[in-house]
BASE-498268 format. One line per 5 residues: number of its first residue (from 1); their letters; for each residue z, y, x of N, C-alpha, C. Coordinates in steps of 0.1 Angstrom, whole numbers. Atoms other than C-alpha are relative to their C-alpha. Layout:
# BASE-498268
NUM	A	Z:Y:X:Z:Y:X:Z:Y:X; ... $
END
This chain:
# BASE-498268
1	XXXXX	-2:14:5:804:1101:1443:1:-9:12; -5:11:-10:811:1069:1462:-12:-9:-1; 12:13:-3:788:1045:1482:3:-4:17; -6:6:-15:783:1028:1513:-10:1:12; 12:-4:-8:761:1044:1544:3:-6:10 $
6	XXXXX	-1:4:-13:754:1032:1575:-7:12:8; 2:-12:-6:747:1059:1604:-2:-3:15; 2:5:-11:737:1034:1631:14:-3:6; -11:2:-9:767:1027:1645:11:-11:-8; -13:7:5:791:1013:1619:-3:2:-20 $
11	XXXXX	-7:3:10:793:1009:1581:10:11:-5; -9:-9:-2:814:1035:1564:1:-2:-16; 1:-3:16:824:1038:1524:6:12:0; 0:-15:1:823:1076:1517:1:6:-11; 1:-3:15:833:1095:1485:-7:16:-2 $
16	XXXXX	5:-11:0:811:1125:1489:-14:0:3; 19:-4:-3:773:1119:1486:-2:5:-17; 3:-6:17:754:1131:1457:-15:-4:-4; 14:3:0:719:1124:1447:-10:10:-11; 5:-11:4:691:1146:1433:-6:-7:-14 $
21	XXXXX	4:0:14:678:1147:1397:-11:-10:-2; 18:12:3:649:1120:1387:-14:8:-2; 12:-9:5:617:1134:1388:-15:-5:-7; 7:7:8:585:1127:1369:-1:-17:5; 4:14:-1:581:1086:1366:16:-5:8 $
26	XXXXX	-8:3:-6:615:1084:1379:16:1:-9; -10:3:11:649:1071:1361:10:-4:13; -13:2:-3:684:1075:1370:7:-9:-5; -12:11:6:712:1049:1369:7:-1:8; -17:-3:-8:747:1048:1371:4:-18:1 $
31	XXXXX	-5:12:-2:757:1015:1390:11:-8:-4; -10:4:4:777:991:1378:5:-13:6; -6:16:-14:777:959:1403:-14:1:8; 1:-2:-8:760:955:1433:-2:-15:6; -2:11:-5:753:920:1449:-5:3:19 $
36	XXXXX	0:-3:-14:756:922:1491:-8:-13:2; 12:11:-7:726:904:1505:2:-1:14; -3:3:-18:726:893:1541:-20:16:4; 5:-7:-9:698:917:1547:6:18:-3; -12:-9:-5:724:947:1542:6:-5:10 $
41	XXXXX	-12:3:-11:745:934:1567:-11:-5:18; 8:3:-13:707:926:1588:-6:13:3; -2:-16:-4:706:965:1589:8:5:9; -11:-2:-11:740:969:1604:-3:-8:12; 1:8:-13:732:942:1630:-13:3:6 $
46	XXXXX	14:-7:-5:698:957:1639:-12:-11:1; 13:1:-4:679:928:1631:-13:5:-10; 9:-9:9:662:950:1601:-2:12:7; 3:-14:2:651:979:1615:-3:10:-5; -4:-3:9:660:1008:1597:-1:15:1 $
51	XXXXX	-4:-18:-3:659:1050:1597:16:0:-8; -14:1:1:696:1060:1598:3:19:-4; -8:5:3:715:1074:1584:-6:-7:-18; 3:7:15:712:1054:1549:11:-5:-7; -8:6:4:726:1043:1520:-2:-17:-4 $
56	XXXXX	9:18:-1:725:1004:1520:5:-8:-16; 2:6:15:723:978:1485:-10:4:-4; 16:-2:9:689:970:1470:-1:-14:-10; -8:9:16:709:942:1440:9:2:-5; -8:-2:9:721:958:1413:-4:1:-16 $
61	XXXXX	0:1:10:725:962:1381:8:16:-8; -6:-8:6:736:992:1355:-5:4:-15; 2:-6:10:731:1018:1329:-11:16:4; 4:-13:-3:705:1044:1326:9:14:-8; -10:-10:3:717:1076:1330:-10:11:-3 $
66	XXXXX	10:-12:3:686:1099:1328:-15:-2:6; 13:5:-2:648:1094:1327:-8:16:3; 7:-10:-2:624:1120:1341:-16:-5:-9; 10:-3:11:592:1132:1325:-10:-12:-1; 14:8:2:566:1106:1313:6:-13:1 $
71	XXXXX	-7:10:-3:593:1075:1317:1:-1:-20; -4:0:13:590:1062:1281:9:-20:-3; -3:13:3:599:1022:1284:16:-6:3; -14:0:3:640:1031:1289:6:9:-1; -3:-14:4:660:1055:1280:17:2:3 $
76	XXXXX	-19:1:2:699:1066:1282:7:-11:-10; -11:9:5:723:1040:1277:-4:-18:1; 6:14:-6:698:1010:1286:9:-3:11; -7:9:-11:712:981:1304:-13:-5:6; 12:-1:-10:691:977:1332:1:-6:15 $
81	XXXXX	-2:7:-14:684:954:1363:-9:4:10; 6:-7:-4:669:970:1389:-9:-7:18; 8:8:-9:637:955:1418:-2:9:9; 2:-12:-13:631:968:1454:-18:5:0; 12:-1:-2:595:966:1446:-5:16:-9 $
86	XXXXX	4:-13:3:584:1004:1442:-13:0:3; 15:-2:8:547:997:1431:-6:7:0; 12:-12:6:518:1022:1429:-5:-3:-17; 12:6:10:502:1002:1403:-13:2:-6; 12:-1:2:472:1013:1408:-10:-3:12 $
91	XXXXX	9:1:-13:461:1001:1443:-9:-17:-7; 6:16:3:438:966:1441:8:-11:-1; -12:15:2:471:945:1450:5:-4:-14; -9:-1:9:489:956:1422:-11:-2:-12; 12:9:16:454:954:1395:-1:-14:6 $
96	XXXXX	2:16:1:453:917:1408:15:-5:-3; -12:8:3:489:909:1394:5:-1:8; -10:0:-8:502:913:1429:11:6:11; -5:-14:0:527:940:1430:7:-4:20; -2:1:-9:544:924:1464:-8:6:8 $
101	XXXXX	9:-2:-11:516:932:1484:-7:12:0; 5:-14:-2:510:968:1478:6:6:11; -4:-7:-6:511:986:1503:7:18:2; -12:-10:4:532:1014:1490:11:0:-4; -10:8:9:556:994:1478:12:-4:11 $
106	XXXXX	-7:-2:-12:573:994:1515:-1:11:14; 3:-9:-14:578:1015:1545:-2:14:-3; -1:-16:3:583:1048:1527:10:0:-4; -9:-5:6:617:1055:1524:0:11:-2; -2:-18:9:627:1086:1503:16:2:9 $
111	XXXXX	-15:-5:-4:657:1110:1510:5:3:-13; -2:-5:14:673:1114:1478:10:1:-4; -18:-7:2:709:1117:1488:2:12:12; -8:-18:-5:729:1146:1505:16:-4:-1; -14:0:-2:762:1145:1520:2:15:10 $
116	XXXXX	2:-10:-2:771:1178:1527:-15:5:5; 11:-7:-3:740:1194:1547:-10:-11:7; 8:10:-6:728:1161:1558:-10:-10:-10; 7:8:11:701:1142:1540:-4:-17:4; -5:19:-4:701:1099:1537:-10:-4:-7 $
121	XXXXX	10:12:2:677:1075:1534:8:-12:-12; -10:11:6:677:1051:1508:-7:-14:5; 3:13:-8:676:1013:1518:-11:-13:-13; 10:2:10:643:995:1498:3:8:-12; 1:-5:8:640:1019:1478:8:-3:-16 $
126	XXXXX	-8:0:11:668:1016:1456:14:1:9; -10:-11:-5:702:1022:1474:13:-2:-13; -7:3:12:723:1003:1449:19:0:6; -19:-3:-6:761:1008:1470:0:10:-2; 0:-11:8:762:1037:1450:6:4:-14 $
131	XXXXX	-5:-3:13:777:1053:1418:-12:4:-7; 11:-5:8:745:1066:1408:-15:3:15; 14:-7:-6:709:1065:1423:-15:2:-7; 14:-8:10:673:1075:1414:-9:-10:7; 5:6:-3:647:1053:1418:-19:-2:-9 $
136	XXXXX	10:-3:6:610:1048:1405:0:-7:-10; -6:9:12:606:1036:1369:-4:-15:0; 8:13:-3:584:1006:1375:10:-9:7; -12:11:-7:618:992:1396:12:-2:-12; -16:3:11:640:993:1361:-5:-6:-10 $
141	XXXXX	6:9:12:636:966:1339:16:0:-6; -11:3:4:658:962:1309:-1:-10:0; -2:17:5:680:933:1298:7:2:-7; -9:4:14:700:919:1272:14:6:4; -19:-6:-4:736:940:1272:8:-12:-1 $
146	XXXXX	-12:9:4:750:904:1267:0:-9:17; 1:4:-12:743:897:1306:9:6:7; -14:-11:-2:774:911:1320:-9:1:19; 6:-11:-10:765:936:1349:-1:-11:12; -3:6:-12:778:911:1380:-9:-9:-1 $
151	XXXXX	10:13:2:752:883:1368:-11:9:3; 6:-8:-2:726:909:1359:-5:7:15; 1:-7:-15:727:925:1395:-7:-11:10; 6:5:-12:713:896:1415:-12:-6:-10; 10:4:5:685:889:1393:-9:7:9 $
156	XXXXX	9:-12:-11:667:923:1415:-1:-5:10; 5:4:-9:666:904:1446:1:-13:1; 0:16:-5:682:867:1452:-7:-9:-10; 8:7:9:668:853:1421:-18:2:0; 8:0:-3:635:871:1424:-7:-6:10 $
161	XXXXX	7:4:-13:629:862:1456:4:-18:2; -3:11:-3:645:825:1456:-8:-11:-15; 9:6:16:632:813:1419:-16:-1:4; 15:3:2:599:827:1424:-9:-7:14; 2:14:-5:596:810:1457:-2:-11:1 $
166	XXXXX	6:6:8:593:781:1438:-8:-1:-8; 9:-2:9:580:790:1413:-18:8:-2; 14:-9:-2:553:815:1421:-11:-5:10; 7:3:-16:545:806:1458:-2:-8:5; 5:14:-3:548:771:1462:-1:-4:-6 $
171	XXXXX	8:8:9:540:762:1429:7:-14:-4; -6:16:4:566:731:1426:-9:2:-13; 3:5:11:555:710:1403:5:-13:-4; -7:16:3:569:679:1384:-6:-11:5; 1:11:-3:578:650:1399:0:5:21 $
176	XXXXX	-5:0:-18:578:669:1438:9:-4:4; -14:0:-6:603:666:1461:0:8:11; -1:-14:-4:616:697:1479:16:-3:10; -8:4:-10:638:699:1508:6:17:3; -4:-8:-2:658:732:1510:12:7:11 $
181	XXXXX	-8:-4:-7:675:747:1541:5:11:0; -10:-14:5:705:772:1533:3:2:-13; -2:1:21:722:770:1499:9:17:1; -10:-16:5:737:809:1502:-8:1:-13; 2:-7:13:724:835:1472:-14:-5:2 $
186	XXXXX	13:4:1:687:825:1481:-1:-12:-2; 1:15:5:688:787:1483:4:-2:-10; -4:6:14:704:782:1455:-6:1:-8; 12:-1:13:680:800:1433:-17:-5:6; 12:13:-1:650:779:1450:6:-12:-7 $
191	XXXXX	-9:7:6:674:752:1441:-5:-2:-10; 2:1:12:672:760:1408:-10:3:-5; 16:3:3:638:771:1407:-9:-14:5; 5:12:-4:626:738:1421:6:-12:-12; -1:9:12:646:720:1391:-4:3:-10 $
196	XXXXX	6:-7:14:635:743:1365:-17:-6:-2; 9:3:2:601:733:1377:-5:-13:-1; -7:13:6:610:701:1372:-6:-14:14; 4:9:-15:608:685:1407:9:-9:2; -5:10:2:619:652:1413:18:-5:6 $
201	XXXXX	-9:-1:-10:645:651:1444:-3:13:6; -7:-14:-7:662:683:1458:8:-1:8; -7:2:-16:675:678:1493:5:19:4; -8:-12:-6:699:706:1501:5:-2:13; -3:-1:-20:710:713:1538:7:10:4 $
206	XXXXX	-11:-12:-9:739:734:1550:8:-6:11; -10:0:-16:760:738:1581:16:3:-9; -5:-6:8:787:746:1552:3:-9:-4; -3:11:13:802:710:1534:1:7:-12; -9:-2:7:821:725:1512:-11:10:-15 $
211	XXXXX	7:-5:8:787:740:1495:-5:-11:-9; 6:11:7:776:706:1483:0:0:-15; 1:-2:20:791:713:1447:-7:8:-7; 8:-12:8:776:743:1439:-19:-5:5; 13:5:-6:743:730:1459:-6:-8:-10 $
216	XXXXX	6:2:12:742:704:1430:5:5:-9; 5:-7:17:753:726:1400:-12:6:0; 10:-6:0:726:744:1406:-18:-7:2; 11:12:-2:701:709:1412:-2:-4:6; -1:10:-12:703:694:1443:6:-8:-6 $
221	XXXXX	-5:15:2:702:656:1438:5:-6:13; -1:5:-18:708:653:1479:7:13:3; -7:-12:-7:734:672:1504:-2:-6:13; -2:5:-15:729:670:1541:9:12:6; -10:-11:-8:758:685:1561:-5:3:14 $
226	XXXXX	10:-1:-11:736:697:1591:15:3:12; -11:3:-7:773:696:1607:-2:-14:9; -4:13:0:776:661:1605:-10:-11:6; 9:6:-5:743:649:1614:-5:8:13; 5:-5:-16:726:648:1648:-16:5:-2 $
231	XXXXX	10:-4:2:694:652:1635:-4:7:-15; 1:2:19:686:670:1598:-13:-1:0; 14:7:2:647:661:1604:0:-15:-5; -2:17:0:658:624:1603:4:-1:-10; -6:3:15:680:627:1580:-5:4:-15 $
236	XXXXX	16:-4:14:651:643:1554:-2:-14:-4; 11:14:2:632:612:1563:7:-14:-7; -7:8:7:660:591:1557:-3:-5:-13; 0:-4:17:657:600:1519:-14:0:-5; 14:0:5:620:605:1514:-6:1:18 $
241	XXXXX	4:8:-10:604:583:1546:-10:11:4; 10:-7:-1:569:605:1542:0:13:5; -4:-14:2:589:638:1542:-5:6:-15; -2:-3:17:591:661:1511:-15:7:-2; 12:-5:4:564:682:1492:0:14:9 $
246	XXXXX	-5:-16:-7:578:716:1503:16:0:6; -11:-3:-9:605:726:1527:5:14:0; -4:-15:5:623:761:1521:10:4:16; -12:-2:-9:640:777:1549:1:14:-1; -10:-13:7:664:805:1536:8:4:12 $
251	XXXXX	-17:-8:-10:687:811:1569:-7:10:7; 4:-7:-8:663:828:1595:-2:-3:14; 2:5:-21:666:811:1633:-12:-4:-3; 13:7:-2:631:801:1642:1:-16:1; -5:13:-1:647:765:1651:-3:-10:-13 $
256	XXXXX	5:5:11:649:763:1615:-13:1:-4; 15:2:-1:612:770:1611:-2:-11:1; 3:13:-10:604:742:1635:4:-13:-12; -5:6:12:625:721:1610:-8:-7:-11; 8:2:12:610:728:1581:-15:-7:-1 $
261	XXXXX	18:8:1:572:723:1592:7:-18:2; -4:14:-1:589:688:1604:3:-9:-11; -7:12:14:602:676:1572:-13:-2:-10; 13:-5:9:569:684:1555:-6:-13:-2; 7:10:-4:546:654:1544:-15:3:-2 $
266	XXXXX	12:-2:1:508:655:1542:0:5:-8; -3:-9:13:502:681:1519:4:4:-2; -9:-8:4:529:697:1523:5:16:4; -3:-15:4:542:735:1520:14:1:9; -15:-5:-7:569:749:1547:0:17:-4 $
271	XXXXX	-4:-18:3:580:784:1530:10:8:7; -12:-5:-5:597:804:1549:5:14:-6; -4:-10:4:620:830:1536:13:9:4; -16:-6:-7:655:833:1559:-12:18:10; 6:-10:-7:643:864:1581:6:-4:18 $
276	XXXXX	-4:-1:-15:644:864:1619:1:15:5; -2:-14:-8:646:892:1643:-15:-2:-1; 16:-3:0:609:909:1644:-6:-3:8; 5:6:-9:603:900:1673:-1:-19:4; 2:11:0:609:866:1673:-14:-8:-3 $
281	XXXXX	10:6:5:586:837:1677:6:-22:1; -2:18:-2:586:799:1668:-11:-6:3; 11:13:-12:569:766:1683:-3:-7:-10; 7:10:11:551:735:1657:-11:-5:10; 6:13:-3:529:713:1667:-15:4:-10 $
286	XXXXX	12:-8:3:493:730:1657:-10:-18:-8; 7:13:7:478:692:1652:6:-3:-15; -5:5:9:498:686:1624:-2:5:-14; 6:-6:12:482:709:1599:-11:-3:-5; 12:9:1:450:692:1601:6:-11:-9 $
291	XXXXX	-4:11:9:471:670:1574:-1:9:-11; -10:-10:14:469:699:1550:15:4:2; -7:-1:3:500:707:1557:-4:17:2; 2:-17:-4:503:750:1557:16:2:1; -12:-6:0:531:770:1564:-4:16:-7 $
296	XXXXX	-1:-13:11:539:801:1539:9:7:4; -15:-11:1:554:834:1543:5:5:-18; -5:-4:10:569:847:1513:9:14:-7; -9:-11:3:579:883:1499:3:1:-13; -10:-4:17:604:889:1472:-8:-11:-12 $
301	XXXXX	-1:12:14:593:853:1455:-16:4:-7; 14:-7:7:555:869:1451:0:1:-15; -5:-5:16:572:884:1421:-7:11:-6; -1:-8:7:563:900:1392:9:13:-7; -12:-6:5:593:922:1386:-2:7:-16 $
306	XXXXX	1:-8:13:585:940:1354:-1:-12:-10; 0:14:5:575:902:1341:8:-7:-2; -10:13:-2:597:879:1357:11:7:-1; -18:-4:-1:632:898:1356:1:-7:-18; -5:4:14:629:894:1317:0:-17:-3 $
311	XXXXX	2:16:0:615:858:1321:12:-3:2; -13:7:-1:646:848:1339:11:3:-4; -9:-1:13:668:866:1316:5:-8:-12; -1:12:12:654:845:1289:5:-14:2; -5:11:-6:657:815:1313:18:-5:-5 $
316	XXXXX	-9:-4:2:693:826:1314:7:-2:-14; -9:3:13:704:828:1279:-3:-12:-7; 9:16:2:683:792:1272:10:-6:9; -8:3:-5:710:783:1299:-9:-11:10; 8:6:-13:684:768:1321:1:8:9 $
321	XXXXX	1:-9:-10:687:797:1347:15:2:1; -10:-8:-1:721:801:1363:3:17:8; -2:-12:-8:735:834:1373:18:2:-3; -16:-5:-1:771:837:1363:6:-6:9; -3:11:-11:777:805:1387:-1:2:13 $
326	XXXXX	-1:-11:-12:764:829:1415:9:5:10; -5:-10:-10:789:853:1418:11:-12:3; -16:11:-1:818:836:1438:7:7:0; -14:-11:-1:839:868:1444:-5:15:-5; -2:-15:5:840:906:1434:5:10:8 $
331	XXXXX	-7:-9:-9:851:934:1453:0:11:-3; -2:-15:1:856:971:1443:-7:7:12; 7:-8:-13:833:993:1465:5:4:10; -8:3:-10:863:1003:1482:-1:-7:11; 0:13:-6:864:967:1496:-10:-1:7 $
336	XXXXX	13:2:-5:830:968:1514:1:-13:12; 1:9:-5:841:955:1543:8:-11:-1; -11:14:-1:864:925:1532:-15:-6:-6; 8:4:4:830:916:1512:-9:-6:7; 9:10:-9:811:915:1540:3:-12:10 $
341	XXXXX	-5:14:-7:830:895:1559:2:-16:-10; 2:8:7:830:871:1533:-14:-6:-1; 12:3:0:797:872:1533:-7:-10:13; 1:3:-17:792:865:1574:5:-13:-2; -4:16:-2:812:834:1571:-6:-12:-7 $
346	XXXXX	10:17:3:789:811:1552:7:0:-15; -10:9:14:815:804:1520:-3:6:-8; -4:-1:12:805:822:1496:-18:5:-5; 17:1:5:769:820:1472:-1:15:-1; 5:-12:0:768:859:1465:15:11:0 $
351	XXXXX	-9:-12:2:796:889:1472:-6:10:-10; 3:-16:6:793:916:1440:11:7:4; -13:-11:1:806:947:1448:-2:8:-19; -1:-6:14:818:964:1416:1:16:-1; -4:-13:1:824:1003:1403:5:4:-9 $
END
C-alpha cells in the first residue's frame, strides 16, 4: 500500500508498506483524507524529534476496516475520525477526565508497519499518510457519514487542539476579548472557538494579509497584518487600550511568546500552542504576573476526544462549527510534496491529502 515515510533524511511517498492485523482493543482503518499539520513537516525539519524511519500523518479521517477482539463501539463500514491521543484509561489522569495528560498516551511509539524486512514507526500513534493503519480503539470515534472525509479528518487534531484551546483551557467566556497570533489550521479553530464561546472582540494577527477573509469567516472582528505594522503589541493596545483577556500564540518563535504575555491585561491568559524547537527558551518580564496574569501550556486543546470529536460534529451540522471552510486545497498522496510546500508558505488554512 501507499504512504508517506520519512527515514531522517528526506520525505519519500512509497507504494510498498504493509501493516499488521489489529490486535485485541485495536481497530483498523482504511484512510480516506489526511490533513498535513505543520508538525509533520516539524519532523522532517528536526524540530520534533522523532525515531526514524516512520510513517508521518496523525489527521485523518476514514472507514473501518476491521476491529480486533473486545472493540465493540465500531465496527466495519463506520465512518470514523480518528485522535493522536492513545489513552490507558485507567491511570489517575485519565479517571479525572484528563486523557491529555496520561502518561501513556505519548512517547511509545509502536512498529506496526513493514516495508520489506524493515520495520517503521508510527508518528503519534496513528500514522494517517497511509492507505490503511491500525491504531488503539479509544483513538476512533465515529461520525455522521454526511461529514465528507476531507472535513472529517481535521477534527483529530487542528480542531481538537485549536477549539478546545478555547474552550477547554482558557475557558473564553462571553463578552472576552481574545487576541490570536497565527490564523493557519490552528488559529482559526481558536478563532472559532473563541466565537462559539461567545467572546466579544477577536483580534487576529498574521504575517500573511491575504488571510484576513478567512480570519473573519471564521470570527475575527479585528486583522493586524504583523507585515505592516512596526509593532503588533501596540497595535493590540490600539484596539483594546488594557490588552485582551487571552492571547493565543499558534506559530511557535519564542519572540511570539514574549508577544503574547504583552498583549495580556490583568487577568489575563497567554496560551501558548505554536511549538518551538525543544530546546528553546523565551524572556517576560516575571513582575508582571503579580497582576494575575498566567501563562498556559496547552496539549491537544486539553481534549476530551471520545467526547469532544462528536460535540464538534454536532457543532458542525448546527453550522456553528466550521470545517468544510478549512480545507483550502487537496492533493492525492502522490502529491505529498507539492502539499507541503503549500503548506511552508503561509497561504493556505489546511493541506488534505486524499486516497
Amino acid at each position: 500500500m501507499k504512504g508517506v515515510i520519512f527515514d531522517g533524511k528526506a520525505p519519500q511517498v512509497v507504494d510498498d508498506l504493509t501493516v499488521r492485523e489489529p490486535g485485541p482493543g485495536e481497530v483498523m482503518v482504511k484512510i480516506a483524507a489526511a490533513g498535513l499539520c505543520h508538525s509533520d513537516l516539524s519532523v522532517i525539519d528536526g524540530t520534533i524529534p522523532f525515531p526514524v524511519p516512520v510513517v508521518l500523518g496523525h489527521e485523518g479521517a476514514g472507514t473501518v476496516e476491521s476491529v480486533g477482539a473486545g472493540v465493540t463501539h465500531v465496527k466495519p463500514g463506520d465512518h470514523v475520525a480518528l485522535s493522536t491521543l492513545a489513552s490507558c484509561g485507567t491511570c489517575r489522569e485519565c479517571g479525572r477526565g484528563r486523557p491529555t495528560m496520561c502518561r501513556k498516551a505519548i512517547g511509545f511509539p509502536g512498529k506496526p508497519f513493514t516495508r520489506g524486512d524493515q520495520q517503521l514507526y508510527n508518528f503519534a500513534s496513528t500514522s494517517v499518510f497511509a492507505e490503511r493503519t491500525v491504531v488503539k480503539a479509544v483513538q476512533v470515534v465515529p461520525v455522521d457519514p454526511a461529514i465528507p472525509f476531507t472535513s472529517a479528518a481535521l477534527i483529530g487534531c487542528g480542531v481538537l487542539t485549536g477549539v478546545g484551546a478555547a474552550i477547554n483551557r482558557a475557558r473564553v467566556d462571553i463578552g472576552d476579548t481574545v487576541a490570536v497570533i497565527g490564523c493557519g489550521g490552528i488559529g482559526l479553530n481558536v478563532i472559532q472557538g473563541a466565537r462559539i464561546s461567545g467572546a466579544s472582540r477577536i483580534i487576529a494577527i498574521d504575517a500573511v494579509a491575504e488571510k484576513e477573509t478567512i480570519a473573519r469567516t471564521f470570527g475575527a472582528t479585528d486583522f493586524i497584518d504583523a507585515r505592516a505594522v512596526e509593532d503588533t503589541v501596540a497595535a493590540v493596545r490600539a484596539l483594546e487600550p488594557n490588552g485582551v483577556d487571552h492571547a493565543f500564540e499558534c506559530v511557535g518563535p519564542t519572540r511570539l511568546t514574549r508577544q503574547a504575555i504583552d498583549m495580556i491585561d490583568r487577568h489575563g491568559q497567554a496560551v501558548l500552542l505554536g511549538m518551538p524547537a525543544a530546546d528553546a527558551e523565551a524572556s517576560f518580564r516575571p513582575a508582571e504576573l503579580f497582576l494575575d496574569k498566567s501563562i498556559l501550556g496547552c496539549r491537544y486543546g486539553s481534549s476530551r476526544p471520545q467526547l469532544d470529536i462528536g460535540r464538534y460534529a454536532q457543532l458542525y451540522a448546527e453550522g456553528r462549527l466550521l470545517l468544510d471552510e478549512l480545507v483550502t486545497c487537496t492533493f492525492p498522496i502522490d502529491q505529498f510534496e507539492e502539499a507541503a510546500k503549500a503548506t511552508e508558505t503561509g497561504g493556505v488554512a489546511r493541506a488534505v491529502l486524499t486516497f
